[in-house]
Structure formats: C-alpha cells, structure tokens
C-alpha positions in Angstrom: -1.4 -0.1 21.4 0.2 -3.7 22.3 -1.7 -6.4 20.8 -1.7 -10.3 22.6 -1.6 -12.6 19.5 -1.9 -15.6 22.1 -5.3 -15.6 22.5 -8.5 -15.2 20.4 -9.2 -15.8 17.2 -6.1 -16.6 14.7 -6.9 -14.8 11.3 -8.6 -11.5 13.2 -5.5 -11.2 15.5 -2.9 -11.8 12.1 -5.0 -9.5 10.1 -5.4 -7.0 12.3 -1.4 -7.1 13.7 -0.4 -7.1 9.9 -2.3 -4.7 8.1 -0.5 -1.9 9.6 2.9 -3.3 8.5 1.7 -3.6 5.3 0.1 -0.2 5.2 3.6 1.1 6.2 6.2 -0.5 3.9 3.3 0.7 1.0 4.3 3.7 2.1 7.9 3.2 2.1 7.5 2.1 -1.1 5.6 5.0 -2.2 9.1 7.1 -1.5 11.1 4.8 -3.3 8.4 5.4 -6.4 8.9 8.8 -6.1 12.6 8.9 -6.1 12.2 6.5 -9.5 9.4 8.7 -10.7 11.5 11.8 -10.3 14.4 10.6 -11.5 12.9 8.8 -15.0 10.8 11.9 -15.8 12.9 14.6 -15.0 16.8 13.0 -15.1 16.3 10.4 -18.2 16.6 7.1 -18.3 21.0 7.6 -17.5 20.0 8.6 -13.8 17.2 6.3 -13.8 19.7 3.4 -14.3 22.0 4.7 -11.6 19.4 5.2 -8.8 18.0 1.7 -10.0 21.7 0.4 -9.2 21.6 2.3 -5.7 18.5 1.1 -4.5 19.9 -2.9 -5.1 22.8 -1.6 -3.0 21.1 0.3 -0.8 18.7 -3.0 0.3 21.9 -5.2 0.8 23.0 -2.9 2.9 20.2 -2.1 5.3 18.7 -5.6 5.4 21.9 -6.6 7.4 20.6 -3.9 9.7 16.7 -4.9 9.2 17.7 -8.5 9.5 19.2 -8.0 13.2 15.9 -6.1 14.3 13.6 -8.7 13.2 15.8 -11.3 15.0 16.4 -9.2 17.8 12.5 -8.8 17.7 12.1 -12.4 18.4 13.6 -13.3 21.1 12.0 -9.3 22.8 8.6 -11.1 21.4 8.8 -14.6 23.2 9.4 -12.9 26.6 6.1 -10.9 26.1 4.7 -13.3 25.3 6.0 -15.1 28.9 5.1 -12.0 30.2 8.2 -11.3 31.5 8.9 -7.5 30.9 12.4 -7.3 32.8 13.6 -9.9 30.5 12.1 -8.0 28.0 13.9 -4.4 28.8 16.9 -6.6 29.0 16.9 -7.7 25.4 16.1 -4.5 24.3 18.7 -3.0 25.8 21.5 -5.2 25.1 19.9 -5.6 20.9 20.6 -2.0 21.2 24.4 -2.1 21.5 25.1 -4.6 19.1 22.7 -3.4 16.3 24.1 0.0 16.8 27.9 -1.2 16.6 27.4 -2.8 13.5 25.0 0.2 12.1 29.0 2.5 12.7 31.1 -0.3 11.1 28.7 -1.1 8.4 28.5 3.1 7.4 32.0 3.1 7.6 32.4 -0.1 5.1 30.0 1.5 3.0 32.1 5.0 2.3 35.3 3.0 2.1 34.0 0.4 -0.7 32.3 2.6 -2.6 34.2 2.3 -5.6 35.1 -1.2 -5.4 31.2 -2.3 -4.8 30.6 -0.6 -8.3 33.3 -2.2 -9.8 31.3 -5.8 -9.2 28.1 -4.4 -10.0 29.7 -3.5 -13.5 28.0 -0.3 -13.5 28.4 1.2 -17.2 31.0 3.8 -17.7 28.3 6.6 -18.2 26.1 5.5 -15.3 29.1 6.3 -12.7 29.4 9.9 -11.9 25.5 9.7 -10.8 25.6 6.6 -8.9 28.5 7.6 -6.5 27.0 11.3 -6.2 24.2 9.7 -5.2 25.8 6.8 -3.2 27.8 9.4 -1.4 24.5 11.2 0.2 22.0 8.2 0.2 24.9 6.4 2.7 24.5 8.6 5.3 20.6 7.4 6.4 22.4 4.2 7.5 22.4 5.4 11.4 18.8 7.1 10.5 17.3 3.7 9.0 19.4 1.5 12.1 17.3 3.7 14.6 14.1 3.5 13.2 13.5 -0.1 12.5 15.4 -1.3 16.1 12.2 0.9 17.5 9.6 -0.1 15.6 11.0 -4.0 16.2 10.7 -3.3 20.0 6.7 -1.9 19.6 5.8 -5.0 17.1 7.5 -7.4 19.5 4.8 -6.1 21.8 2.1 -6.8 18.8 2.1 -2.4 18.6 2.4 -1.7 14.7 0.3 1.1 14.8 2.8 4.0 15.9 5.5 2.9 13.7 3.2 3.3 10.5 2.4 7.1 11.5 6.2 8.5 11.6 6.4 6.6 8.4 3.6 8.2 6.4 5.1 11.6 8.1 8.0 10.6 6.4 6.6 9.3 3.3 5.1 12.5 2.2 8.2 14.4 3.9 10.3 12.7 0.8 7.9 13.1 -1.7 7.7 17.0 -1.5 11.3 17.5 -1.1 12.0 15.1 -4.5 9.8 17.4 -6.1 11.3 20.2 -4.9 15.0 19.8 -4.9 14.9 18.0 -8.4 12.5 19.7 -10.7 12.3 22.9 -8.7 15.6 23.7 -7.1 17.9 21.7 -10.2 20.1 19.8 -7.6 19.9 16.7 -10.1 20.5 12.4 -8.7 22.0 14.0 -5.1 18.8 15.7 -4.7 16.7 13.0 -5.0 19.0 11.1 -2.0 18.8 13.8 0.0 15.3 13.8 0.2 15.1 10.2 0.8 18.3 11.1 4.2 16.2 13.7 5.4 12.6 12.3 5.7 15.0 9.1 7.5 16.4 11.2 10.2 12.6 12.6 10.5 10.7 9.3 11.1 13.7 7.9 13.1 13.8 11.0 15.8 10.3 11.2 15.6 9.8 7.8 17.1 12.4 8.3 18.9 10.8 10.7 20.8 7.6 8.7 20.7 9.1 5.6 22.6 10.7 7.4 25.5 8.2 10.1 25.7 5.1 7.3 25.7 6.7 3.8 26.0 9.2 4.6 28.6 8.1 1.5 30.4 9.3 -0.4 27.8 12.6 1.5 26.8 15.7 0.2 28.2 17.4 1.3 31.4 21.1 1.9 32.5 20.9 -1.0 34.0 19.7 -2.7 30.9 22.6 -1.9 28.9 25.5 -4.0 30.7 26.0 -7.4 28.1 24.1 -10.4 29.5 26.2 -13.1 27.6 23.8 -15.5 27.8 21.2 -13.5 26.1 23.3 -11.4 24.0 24.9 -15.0 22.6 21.0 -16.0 22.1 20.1 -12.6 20.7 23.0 -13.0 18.2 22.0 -16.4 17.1 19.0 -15.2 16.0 19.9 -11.6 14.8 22.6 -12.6 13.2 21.4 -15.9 11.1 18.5 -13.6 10.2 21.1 -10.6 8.8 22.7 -13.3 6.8 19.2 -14.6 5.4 18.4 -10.9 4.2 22.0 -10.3 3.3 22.3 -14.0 1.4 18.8 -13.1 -0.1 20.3 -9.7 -1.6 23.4 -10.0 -2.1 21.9 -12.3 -5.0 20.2 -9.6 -5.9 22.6 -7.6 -6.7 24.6 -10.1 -8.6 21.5 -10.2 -10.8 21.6 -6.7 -10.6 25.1 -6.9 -11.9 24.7 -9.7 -15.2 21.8 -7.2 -16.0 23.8 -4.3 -16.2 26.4 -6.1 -18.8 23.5 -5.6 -21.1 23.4 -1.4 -21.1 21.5 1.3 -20.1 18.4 0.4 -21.6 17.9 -3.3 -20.0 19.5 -1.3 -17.0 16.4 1.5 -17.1 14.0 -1.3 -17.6 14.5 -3.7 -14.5 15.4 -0.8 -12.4 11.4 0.0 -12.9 10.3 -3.3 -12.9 12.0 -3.9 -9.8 10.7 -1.0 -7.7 7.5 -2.4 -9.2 8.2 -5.7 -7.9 8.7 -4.5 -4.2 5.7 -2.6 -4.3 3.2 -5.3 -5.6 4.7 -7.5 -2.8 5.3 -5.7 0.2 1.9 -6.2 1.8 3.2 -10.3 1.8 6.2 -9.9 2.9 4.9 -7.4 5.6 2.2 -10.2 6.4 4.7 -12.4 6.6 6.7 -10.4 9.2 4.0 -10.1 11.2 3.2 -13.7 10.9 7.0 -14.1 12.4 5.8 -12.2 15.9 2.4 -14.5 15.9 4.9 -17.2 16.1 7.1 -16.1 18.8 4.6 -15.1 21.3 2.8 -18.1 20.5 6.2 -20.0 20.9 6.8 -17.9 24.1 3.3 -19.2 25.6 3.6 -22.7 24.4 0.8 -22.8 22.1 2.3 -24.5 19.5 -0.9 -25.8 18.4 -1.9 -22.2 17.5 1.3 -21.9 15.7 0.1 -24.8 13.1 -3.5 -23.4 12.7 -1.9 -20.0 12.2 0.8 -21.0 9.5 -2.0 -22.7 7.4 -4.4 -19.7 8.2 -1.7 -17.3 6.7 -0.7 -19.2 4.0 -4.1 -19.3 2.0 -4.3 -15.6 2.6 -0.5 -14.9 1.6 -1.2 -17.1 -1.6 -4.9 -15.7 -2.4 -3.2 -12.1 -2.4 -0.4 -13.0 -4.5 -2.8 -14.7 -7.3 -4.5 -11.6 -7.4 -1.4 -9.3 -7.8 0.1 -11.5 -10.1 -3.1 -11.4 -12.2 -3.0 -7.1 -12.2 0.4 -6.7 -12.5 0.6 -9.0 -16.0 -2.0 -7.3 -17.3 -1.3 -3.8 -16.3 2.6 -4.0 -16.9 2.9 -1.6 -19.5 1.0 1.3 -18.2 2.4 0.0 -14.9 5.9 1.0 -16.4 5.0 4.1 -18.0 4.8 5.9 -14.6 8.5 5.7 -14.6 9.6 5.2 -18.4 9.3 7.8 -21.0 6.4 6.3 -23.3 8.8 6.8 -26.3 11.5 4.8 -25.3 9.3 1.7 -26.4 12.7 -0.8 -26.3 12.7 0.2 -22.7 9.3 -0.5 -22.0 9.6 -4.0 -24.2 12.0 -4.8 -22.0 10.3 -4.2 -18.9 6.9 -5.7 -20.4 9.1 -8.8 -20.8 10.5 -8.7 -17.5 7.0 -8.4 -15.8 5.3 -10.7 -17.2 7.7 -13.8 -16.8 8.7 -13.0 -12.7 5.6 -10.6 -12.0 3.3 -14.0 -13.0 5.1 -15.4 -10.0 4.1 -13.7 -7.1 3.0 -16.6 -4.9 6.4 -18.2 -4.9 7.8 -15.4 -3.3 4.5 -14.7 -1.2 4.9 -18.3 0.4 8.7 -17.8 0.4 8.6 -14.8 3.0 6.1 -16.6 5.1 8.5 -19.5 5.0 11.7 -17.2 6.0 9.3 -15.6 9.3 8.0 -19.1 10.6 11.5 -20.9 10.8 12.3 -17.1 12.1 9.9 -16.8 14.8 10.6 -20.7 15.7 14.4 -19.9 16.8 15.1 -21.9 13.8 17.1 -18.9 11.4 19.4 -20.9 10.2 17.2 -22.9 7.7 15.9 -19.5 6.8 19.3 -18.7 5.3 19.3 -22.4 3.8 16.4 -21.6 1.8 17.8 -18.7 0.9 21.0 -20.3 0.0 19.2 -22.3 -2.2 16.6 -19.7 -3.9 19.4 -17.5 -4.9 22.3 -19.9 -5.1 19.9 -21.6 -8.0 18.6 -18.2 -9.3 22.4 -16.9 -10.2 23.7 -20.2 -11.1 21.2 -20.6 -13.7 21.3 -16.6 -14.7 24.7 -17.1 -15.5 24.8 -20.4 -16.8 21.9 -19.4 -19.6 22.2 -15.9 -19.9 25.2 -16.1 -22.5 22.2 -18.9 -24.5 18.9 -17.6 -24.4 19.6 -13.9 -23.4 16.9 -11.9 -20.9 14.2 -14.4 -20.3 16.9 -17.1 -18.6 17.2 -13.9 -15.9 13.6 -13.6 -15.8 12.8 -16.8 -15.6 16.1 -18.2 -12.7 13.8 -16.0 -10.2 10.6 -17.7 -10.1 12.1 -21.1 -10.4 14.8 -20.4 -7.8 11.7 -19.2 -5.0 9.5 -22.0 -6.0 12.5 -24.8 -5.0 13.0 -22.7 -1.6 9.4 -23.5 -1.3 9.3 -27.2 -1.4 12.3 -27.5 0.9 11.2 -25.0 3.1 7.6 -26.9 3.5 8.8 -30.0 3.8 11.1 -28.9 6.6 8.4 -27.6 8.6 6.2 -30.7 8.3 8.5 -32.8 9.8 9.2 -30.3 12.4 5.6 -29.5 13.5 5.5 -33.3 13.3 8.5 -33.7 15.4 6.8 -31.4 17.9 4.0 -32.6 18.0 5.1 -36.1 19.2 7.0 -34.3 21.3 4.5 -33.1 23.2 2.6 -36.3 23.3 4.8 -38.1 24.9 6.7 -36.1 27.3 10.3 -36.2 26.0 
C-alpha cells in the first residue's frame, strides 16, 4: 500500500507511515533476543560474550549496507514525491548496482579481516574460538541482509511499510524456532545460533523478493533501468554514501567501545553485551520513527512543501522525546529483571554490572531519540553530510572521553561518555537546522 505523506494531516500521516517500521525492527530485535537468550542460558556467559562481540561487528558491517538504502531511498522518495515514476525506476535501478557491488566487496572484506578485526576489538583469549565459529557463518547473510533492506527502501520510498514488516515477522519466528532447535535440541553450540539468524535472512530477503516483482513490478526496475545515469548515480552516491559513513562513523565507535569494555573480562564483557541488545530494543521504535520521519521529509522536499517539513520536525520531536521519557523511566527501574532474561540470576557481579550500565546510559534515552531524528531530517534534506558531522562529534566525544577516564574512574566514565556524547550532537545538530529552516525560509520570501 503506497502512502502520500504530502498531503493531510502531519502526525496521522507520520504515525501511521512509522508504526510499521517500528513494529518491524521490534521484531528484528526480537531475533537478536533470542540469539542472546539462547546463547546466555544454554552456552554460559563465555558464548554470551562472543555473540555480544559479533553482534557490535555485525551492525558496523551491515549499516554500511543499511546506510546506502536509506540514502538511496531518498533521492527514489523525492521523485515520488514529484510524481515522476520513470525517474523513480531509474534510481532504483541504478541504487541496485552500486549497493550490490559493495554488498560482494564488503563480504569479501569481511572473510579476509576476520582475524585482524578481532585483534582491535581485544577479544579475550578464551572468547575466540566462539566468536570466529560464529563470525565465520553469521558473515554469509551479508548478500541476504543487502537484498532485503534495498527492497524494503524502494516500498517505504513509496510511503509502503506494511509488506516489508510481514517477511520480517516470517522471519522473526523463522529464527526463533531454529535457535531453539539447533542449540538446545540438536547441540550445534555459538554456529547454531548464527545459522539460524543466515537462514531466516535468505527467507525474508527471497520472500520479498518475490513480493516486489510478483506485485510491484511497476515499480521494479527494467533492463533499461540498469545502464549508469552518471548524473544520478553521482547524486545517488552523495547521499548513499555520506549516509553509509554516518551509520559506519556512528558504529564503528561502537565497537571501539566495544573494544575498551572488553579489556575488562568476560564478566563486564557478558554484562554490556546484554545491556546493549537491551539498549536496541528499548529504542528501535525511535529510531524507526525517525526513519520514517526521513521519507516525510523527502517527499515533502520533492513537492516543495517545506513548510510541512517544519511543522513535521516539531510534530515528531515531542513524540520521539515523549516516548523516550517513558522508556527511559521502565528500563531504570526494570533493569535488573530486564537482565535476568539473558544473565544467569547467580552470576550477581554480572548483573551488577549491567544494573550499573543501565541505569547511567538507559536514563538517557531522549538524547539518542532526538539524535536519530536529527540524523533522518538533515538525511531526507540532501544535507548527509552534517549527519556524519554529528556523528563525528557524538562518538568522536564518546571514545575520547572513554579512554581518557576509563584508566580514572573505571566503568561509569564508559557509561556515562555515551549520553554526554548524543546530548552535544544534539545542540549542534538543532542549532544547524534553525538556521537552515531559517535560511529557507527567507529564501522563499524573497525569491532568490
């Protein structure tokens, strides 16, 4: 179902555009759960810590991918919203060829660095044999995961984030069964676990596959669509690209926080590696928002409604920030039993740890919340490069003071060098888009 965010009213259209995105990374996050859950009960806290390591790898490495659908998605959104579907097709089909070039180089990369990318994460000596064996499978969804976000970019370009959200509940419960089979059940141990997560990939990526040219063939591009338009692919790639290096910036410092934290064992290891997954889960629905917000802006860009872009931005914000407030609240005081889905309730200096962790970053949530709304405005505006200078900033300042303080005050300067590192992204980032509304706006007014 495509969905005009150009017309009618601002927070029905958002809300109703967005709560199927949210719905569906919920979901994804429910498989990543499951993988932790699995893994903690069943595999102790050893495997726990490995397939904590993984998953900070894994997002580094597929948000290069994600980031050039979502700015590949931009540019396919302003020309629905022109209404110009040749244009459309064309972007599409030319997105296709350079997504899925880097999607083979960046598998590739990935089987050839292996050992050297655990190197710099500083992976403890008895956390290795699991992390490659499951590194070693968990690599191979990287053409599944390529495929299934560069369609569901084309449908939410043309406001349609309903189908994508059905192949990924299929999928969801796909990997949830098989972790319980193949790791309690059948005894296949960490490389179970990743291929579960491989094999309900491929399925939600064929199956929408066969979805989009079986029902959206209109949409899907031709032969004809598939010969390089330099002009666009060189506009395709200044969006796609700067938007890759905002998710990769953005994680990248992730793992290098992932890296100080695993100079302090297994135990501190086991402990963020739960929080974390905890983390994604209590803010996916805002950053899913705030992608959704990103294709509000581009059609709206598209149609020249830039007033409607302004109304819209403030419209999201107080809901983005209300729903943070709220999570925040739950997570703080739920963190321990929160923790305990994952963590063996004996292992109290693990939980202490995690306790810790949650409720110094998890009290943060609206930093972040505004953050991602921040990163899919300037996105949707053409404007991705000061989406990677916020970034630059929020983790530039997050690892500088990890590092700096860590050696001085221990855990909570980590803890704490997230929050304060999103909330100074925030004031730059807002300022920024005042005085480019502003600039806009007077624009506008007087013709130049």
């Amino acid at each position: 179902m495509e969905r005009d965010l150009t017309r009618g009213p601002v927070v029905r259209g958002l809300i109703l555009f967005s709560l199927p995105l949210m719905a569906g990374n919920l979901l994804q996050q429910m498989y990543n759960l499951a993988d932790t859950w699995v893994v903690g009960r069943f595999l102790g806290q050893t495997a726990l810590a490995a397939v904590g390591s993984a998953f900070s790898l894994m997002v580094l490495l597929t948000s290069i991918i994600l980031g050039l659908c979502l700015g590949a998605g931009v540019v396919t959104s302003q020309f629905y919203g022109q209404g110009d579907r040749e244009s459309m097709r064309l972007a599409t089909g030319n997105a296709l060829l350079l997504i899925a070039g880097v999607t083979v180089l960046l598998t590739i990369l990935s089987y050839l660095l292996t050992e050297p990318l655990m190197l710099l994460m500083r992976i403890p000596e008895e956390a290795v044999p699991p992390l490659k064996s499951y590194l070693t499978v968990i690599f191979a969804g990287l053409p599944a995961t390529f495929l299934y976000n560069y369609l569901a970019s084309v449908m939410r370009s043309a406001g349609n984030s309903v189908t994508p959200l059905w192949f990924l509940m299929a999928s969801a419960l796909l990997n949830i069964a098989l972790d319980l089979l193949m790791v309690p059940v059948l005894g296949l141990g960490v490389p179970g676990a990743a291929w579960a997560t491989v094999i309900a990939q491929y399925g939600s990526a064929l199956g929408i596959g066969w979805y989009f040219l079986a029902r959206m063939s209109d949409m899907a591009p031709a032969r004809r669509h598939l010969n390089p338009r330099w002009p666009l692919v060189r506009r395709i790639a200044s969006v796609s690209v700067l938007t890759s290096v905002q998710q990769s910036v953005m994680n990248f410092g992730i793992l290098m926080i992932q890296s100080l934290v695993n100079s302090f064992g297994v135990p501190v290891m086991a402990a963020f590696a739960a929080g974390v997954k905890i983390d994604a889960f209590a803010y996916a629905p805002a950053q899913d928002f705030a992608g959704g917000f990103a294709t509000y802006v581009a059609q709206n860009l598209g149609a020249g409604k830039r007033d409607r872009v302004r109304r819209g931005f403030l419209a999201a914000s107080a809901m983005s920030l209300g729903f943070c407030g709220a999570v925040s609240a739950l997570v703080a005081v739920f963190a321990r039993p929160l923790l305990m889905m994952f963590i063996d309730p004996s292992a109290t200096q693990v939980l202490d740890i995690g306790v810790g962790y949650l409720r110094t970053e998890g009290l943060c949530y609206m930093g972040i919340g505004m953050l991602f709304l921040l990163y899919a405005t300037w996105r949707g505006l053409e404007k991705a490069g000061m989406s990677v200078v916020l970034t630059v900033i929020s983790l530039g300042l997050r690892v500088l003071l990890a590092y700096a303080l860590a050696p001085v005050w221990g855990l909570p300067a980590i803890w704490w060098s997230i929050p304060i590192g999103w909330l100074t992204a925030d004031i730059v980032g807002l300022i920024g888009l005042r005085k480019h509304l502003a600039s806009r706006h007077r624009e506008a007014k007087t013709g130049v």
